[in-house]
N, CA, C and O atoms as a DFTB+ gen file, in Angstrom:
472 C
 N C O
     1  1     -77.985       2.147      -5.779
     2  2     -76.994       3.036      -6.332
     3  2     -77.243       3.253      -7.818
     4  3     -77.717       2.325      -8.471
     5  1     -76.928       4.522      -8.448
     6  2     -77.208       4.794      -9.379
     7  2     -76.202       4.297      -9.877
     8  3     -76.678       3.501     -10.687
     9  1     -74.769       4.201      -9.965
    10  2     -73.674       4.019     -10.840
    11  2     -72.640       2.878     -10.017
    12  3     -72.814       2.760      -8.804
    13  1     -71.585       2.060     -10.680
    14  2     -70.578       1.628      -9.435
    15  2     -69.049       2.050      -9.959
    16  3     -68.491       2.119     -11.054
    17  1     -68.730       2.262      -8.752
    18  2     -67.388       2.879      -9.302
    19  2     -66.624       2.010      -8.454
    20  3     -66.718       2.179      -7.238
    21  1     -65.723       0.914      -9.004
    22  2     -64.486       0.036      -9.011
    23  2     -63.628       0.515      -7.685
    24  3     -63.668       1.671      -7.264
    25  1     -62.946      -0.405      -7.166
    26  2     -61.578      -0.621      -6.511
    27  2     -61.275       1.208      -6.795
    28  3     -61.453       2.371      -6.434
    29  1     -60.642       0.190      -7.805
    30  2     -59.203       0.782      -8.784
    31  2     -59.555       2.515      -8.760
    32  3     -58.881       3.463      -8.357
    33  1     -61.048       2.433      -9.441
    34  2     -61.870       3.755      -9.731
    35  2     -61.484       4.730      -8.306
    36  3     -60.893       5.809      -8.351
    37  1     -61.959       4.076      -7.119
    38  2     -62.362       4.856      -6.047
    39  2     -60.973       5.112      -5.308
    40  3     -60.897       5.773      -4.271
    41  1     -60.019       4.596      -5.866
    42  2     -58.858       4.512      -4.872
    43  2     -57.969       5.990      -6.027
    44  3     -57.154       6.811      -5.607
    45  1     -58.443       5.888      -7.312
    46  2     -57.684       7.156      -7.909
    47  2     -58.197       8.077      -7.842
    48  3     -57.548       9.121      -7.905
    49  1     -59.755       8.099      -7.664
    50  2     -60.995       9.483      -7.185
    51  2     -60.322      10.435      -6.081
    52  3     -59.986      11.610      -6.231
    53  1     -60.161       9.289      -4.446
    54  2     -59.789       9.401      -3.488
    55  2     -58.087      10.206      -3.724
    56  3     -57.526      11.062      -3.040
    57  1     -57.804       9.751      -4.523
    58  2     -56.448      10.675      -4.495
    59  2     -56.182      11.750      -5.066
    60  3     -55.284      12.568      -4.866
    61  1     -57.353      11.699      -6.100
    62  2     -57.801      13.263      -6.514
    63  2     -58.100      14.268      -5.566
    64  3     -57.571      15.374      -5.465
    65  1     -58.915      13.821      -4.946
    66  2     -59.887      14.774      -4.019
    67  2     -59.098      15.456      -2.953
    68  3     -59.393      16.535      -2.439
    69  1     -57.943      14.628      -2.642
    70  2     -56.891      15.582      -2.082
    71  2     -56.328      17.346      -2.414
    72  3     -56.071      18.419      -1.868
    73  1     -56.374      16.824      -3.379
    74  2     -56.014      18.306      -3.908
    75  2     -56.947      19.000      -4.402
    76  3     -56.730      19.535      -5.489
    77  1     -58.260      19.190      -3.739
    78  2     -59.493      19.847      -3.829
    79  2     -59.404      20.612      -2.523
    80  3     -58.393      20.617      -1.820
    81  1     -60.475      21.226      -2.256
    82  2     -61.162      21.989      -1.404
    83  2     -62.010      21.310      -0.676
    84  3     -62.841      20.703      -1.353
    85  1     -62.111      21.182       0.537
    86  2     -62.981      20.490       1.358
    87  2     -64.493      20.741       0.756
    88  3     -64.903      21.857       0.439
    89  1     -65.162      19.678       0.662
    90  2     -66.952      20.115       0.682
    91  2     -66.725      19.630      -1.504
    92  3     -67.635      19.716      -2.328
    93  1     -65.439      19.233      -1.758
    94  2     -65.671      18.650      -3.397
    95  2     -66.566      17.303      -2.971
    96  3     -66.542      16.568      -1.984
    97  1     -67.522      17.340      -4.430
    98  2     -68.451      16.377      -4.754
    99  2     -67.685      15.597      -6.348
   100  3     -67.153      16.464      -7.041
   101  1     -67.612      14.513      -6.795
   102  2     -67.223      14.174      -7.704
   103  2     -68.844      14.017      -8.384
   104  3     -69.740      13.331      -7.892
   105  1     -68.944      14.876      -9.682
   106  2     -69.892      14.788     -10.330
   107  2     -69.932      13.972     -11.484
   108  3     -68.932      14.187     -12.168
   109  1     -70.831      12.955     -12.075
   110  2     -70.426      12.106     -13.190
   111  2     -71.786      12.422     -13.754
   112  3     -72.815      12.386     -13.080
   113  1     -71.717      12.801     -15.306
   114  2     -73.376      12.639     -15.513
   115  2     -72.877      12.553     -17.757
   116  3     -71.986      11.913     -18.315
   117  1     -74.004      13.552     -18.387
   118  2     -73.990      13.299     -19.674
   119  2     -74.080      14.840     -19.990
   120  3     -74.524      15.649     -19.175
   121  1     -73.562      15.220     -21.401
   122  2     -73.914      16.623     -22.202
   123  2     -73.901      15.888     -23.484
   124  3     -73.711      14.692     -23.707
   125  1     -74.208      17.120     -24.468
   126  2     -74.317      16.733     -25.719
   127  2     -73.616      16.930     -26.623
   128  3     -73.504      18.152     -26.717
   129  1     -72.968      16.370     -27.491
   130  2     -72.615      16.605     -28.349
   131  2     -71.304      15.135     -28.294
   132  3     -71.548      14.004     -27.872
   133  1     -70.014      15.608     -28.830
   134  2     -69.397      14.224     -30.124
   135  2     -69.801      13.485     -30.593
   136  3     -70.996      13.204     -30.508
   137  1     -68.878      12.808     -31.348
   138  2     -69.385      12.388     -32.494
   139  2     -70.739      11.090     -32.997
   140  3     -71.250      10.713     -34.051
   141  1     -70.878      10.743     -31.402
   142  2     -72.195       9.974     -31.352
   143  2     -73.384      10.683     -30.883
   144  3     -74.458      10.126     -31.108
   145  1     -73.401      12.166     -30.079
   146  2     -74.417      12.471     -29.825
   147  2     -74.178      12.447     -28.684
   148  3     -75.379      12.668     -28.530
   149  1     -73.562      12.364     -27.052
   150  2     -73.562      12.608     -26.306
   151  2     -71.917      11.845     -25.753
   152  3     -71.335      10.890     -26.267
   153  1     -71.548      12.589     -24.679
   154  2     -70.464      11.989     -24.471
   155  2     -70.396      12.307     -22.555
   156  3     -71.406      12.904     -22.182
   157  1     -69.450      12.010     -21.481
   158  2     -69.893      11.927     -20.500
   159  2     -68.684      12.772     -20.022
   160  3     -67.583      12.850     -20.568
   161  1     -69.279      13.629     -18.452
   162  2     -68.669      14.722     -18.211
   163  2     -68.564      13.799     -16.792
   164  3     -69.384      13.030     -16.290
   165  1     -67.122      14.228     -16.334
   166  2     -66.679      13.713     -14.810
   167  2     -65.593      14.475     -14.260
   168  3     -64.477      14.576     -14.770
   169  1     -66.080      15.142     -12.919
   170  2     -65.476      16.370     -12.785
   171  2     -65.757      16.493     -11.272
   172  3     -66.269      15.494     -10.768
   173  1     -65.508      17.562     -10.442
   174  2     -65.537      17.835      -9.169
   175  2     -66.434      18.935      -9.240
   176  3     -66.473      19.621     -10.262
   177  1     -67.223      19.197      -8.172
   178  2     -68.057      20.266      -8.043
   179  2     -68.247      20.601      -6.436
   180  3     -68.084      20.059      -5.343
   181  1     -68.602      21.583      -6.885
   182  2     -69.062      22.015      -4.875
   183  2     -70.291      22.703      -4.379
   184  3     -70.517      23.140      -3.250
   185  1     -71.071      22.713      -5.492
   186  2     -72.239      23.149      -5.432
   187  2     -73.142      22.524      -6.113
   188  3     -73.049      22.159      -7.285
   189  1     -74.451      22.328      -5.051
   190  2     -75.501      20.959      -5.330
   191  2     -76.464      21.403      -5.276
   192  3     -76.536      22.179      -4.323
   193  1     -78.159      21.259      -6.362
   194  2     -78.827      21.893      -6.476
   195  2     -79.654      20.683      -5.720
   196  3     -79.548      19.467      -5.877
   197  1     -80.715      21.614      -4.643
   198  2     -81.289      20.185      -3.852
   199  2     -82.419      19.744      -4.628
   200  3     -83.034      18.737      -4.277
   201  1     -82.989      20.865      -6.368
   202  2     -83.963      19.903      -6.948
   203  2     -83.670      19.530      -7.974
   204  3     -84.563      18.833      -8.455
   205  1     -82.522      19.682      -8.823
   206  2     -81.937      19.118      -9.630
   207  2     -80.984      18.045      -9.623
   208  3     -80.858      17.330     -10.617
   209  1     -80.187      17.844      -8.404
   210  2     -79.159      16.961      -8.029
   211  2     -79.728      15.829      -7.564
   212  3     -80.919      15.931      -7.271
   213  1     -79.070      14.486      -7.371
   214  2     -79.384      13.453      -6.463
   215  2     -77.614      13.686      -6.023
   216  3     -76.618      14.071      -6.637
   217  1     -77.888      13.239      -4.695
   218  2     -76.770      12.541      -3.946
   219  2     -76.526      11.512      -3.767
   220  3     -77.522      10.857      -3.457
   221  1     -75.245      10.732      -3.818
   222  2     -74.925       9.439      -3.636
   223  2     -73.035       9.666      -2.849
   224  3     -72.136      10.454      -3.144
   225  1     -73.130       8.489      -1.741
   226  2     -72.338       8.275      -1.240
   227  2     -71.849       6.718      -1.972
   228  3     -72.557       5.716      -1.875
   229  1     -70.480       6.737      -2.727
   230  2     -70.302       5.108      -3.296
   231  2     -68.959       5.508      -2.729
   232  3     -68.433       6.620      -2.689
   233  1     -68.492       4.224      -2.262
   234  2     -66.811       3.537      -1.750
   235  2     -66.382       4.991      -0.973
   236  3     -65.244       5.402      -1.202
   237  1     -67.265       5.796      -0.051
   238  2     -66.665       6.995       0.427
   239  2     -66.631       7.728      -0.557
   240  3     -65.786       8.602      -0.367
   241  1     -67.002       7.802      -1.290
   242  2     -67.107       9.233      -2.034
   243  2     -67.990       9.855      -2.509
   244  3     -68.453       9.564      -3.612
   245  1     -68.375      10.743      -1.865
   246  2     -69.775      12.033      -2.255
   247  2     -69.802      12.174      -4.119
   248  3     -69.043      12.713      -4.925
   249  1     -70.980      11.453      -4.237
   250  2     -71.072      11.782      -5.758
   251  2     -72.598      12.490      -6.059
   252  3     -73.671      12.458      -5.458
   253  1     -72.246      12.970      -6.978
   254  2     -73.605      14.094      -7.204
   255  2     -74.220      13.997      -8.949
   256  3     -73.406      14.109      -9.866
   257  1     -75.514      13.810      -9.199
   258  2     -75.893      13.109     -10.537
   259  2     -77.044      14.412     -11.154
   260  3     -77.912      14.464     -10.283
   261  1     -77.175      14.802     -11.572
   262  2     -78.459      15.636     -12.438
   263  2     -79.215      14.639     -12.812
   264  3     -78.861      13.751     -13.587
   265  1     -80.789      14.783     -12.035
   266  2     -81.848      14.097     -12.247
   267  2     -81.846      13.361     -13.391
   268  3     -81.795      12.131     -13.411
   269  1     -81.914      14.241     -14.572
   270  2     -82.356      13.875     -15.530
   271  2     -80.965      13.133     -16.465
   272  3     -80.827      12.981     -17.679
   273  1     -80.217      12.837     -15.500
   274  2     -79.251      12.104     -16.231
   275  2     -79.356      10.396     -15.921
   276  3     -79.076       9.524     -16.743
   277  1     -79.717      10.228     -14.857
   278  2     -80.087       9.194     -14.327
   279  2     -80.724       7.938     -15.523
   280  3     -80.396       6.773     -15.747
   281  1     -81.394       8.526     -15.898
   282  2     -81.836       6.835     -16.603
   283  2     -81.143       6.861     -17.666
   284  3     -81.517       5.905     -18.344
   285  1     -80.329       7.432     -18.199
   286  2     -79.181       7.331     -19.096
   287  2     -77.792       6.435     -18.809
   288  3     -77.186       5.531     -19.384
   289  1     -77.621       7.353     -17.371
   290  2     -76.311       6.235     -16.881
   291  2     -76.417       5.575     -15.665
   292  3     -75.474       5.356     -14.904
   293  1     -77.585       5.258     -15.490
   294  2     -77.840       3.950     -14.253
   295  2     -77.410       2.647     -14.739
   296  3     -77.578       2.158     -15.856
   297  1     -76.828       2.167     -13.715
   298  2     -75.950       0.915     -13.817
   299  2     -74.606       1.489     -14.961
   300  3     -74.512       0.732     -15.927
   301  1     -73.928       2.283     -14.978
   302  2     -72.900       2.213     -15.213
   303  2     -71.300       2.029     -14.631
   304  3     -70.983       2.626     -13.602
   305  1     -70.735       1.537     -15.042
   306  2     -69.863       0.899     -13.893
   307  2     -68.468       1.838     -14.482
   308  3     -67.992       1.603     -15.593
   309  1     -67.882       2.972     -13.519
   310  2     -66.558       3.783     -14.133
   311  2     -65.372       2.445     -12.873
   312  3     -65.645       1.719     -11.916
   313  1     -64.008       2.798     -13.705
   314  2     -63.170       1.966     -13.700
   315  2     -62.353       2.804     -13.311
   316  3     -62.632       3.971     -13.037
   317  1     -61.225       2.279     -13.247
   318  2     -59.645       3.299     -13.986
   319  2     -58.417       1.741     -14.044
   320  3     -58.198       0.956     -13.122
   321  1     -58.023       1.736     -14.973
   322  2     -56.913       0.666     -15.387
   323  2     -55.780       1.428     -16.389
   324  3     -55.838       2.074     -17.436
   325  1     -54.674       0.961     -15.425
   326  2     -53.417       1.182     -15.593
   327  2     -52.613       0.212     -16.734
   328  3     -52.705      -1.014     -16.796
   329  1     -51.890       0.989     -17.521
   330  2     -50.850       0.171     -18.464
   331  2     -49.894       1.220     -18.894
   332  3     -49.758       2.428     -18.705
   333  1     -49.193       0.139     -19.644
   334  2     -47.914       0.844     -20.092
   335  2     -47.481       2.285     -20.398
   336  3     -46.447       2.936     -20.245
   337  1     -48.920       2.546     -20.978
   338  2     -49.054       3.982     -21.121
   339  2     -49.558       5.043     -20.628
   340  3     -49.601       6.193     -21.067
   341  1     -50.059       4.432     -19.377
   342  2     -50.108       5.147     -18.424
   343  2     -51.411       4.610     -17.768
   344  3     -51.573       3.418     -17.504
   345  1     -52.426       5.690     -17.501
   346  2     -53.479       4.927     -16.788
   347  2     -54.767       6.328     -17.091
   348  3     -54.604       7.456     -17.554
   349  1     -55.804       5.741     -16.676
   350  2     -57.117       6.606     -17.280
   351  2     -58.713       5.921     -16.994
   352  3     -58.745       4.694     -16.903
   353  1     -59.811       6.560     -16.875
   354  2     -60.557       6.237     -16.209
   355  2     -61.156       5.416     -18.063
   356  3     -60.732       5.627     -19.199
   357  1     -62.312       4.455     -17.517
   358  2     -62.949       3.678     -18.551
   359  2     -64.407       3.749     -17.936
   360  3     -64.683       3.762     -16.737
   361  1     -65.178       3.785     -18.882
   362  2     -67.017       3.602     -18.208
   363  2     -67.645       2.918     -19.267
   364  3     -67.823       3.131     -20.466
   365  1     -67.934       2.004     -18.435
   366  2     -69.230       0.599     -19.188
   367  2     -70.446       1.161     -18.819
   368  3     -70.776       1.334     -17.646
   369  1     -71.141       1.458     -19.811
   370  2     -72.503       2.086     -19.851
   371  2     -73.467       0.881     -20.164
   372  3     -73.371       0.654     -21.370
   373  1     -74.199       0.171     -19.673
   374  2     -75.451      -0.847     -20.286
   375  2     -76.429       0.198     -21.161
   376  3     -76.984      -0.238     -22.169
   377  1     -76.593       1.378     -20.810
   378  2     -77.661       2.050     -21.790
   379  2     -77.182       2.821     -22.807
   380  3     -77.940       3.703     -23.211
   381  1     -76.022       2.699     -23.364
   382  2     -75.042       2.808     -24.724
   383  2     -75.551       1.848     -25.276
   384  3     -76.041       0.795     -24.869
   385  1     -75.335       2.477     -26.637
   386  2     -76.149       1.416     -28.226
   387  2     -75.488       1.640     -29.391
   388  3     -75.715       0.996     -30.415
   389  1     -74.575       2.631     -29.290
   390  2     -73.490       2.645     -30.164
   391  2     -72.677       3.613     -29.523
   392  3     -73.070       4.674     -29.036
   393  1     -71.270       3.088     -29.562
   394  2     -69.982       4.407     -28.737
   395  2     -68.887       4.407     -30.425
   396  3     -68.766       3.686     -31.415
   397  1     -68.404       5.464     -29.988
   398  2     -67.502       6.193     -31.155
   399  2     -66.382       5.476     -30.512
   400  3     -66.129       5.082     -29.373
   401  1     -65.595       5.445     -32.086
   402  2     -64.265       4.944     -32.140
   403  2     -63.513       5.356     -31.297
   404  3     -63.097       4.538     -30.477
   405  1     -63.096       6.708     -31.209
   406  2     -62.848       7.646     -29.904
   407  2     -62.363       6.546     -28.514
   408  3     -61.370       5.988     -28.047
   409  1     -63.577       6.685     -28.324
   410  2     -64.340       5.748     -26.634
   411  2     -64.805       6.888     -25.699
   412  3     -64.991       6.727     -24.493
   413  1     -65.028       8.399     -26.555
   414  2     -65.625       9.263     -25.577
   415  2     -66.871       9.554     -25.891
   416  3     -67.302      10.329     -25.037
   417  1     -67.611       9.334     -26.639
   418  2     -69.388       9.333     -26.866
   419  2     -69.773       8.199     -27.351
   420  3     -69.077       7.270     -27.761
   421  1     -70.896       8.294     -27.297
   422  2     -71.973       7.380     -27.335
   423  2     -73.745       8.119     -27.517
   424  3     -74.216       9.216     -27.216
   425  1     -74.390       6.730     -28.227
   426  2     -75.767       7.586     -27.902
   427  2     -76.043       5.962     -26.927
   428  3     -75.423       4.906     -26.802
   429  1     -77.560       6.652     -26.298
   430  2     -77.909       6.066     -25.649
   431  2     -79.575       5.818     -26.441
   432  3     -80.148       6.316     -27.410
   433  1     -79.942       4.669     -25.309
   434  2     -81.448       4.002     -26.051
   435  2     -82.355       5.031     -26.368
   436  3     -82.908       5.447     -27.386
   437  1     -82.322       5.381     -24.843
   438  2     -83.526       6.455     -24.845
   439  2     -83.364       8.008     -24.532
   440  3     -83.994       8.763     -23.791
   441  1     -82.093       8.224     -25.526
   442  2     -81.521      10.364     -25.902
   443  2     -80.965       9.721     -26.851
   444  3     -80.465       8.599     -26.770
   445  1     -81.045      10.567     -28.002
   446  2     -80.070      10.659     -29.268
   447  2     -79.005      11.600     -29.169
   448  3     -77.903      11.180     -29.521
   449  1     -79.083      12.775     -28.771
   450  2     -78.022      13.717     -28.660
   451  2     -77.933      14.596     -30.093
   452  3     -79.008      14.583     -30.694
   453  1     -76.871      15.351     -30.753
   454  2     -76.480      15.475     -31.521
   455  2     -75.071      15.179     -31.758
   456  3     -74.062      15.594     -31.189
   457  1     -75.239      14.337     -32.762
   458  2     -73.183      13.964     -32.697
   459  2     -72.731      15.349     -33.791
   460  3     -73.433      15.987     -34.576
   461  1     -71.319      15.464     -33.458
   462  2     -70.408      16.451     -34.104
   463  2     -69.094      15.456     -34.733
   464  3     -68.707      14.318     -34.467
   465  1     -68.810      16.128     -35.342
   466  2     -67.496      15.334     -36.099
   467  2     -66.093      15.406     -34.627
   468  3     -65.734      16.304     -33.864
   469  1     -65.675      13.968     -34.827
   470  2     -64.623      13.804     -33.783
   471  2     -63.556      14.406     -34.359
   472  3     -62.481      14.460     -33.762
């Protein structure tokens, strides 16, 4: 598996996906830019490119990765933990080397990105 996505993670995915359209893929990957240079996009999609995409099935759920995102966020582990103030997804990246105060970018070892002011 390219990524692991938690309990907690897959049980709030799963309740997302309800209110989708049959044939949603939960897509997790990287773009560029905040204030470290890249920050991470997680979203639903329904259209999969068969030479750009990888597919992955984790905890029942169709997830879909852009090739070239892969050695950026392999072995990253997304979460979701609940508190007082409500609740929200979290991602432990091992190939992060510095993340913004934020907690929404980061660069990684091997992409710099361009960071923008947060």
């Amino acid at each position: 598996m390219v990524i692991t996505i938690t309990d907690n993670a897959s049980n709030q995915i799963q309740e997302m996906m309800k209110e989708e359209t049959a044939g949603a893929r939960l897509r997790f990957g990287i773009k560029g830019g905040g204030c470290s240079g890249l920050s991470y996009s997680l979203g639903f999609e329904y259209d999969v490119n068969e030479e750009l995409d990888v597919k992955e099935d984790i905890n029942g759920i169709p997830v879909v990765f852009f090739n070239q995102d892969i050695p950026i966020i392999e072995g990253t582990t997304i979460d979701f933990k609940q508190n007082m103030m409500g609740g929200g997804f979290s991602i432990d990246n091992p190939n992060a080397i510095v993340s913004c105060g934020c907690g929404s970018s980061f660069r990684a070892k091997n992409r710099e990105g361009s960071p923008e002011n947060c």
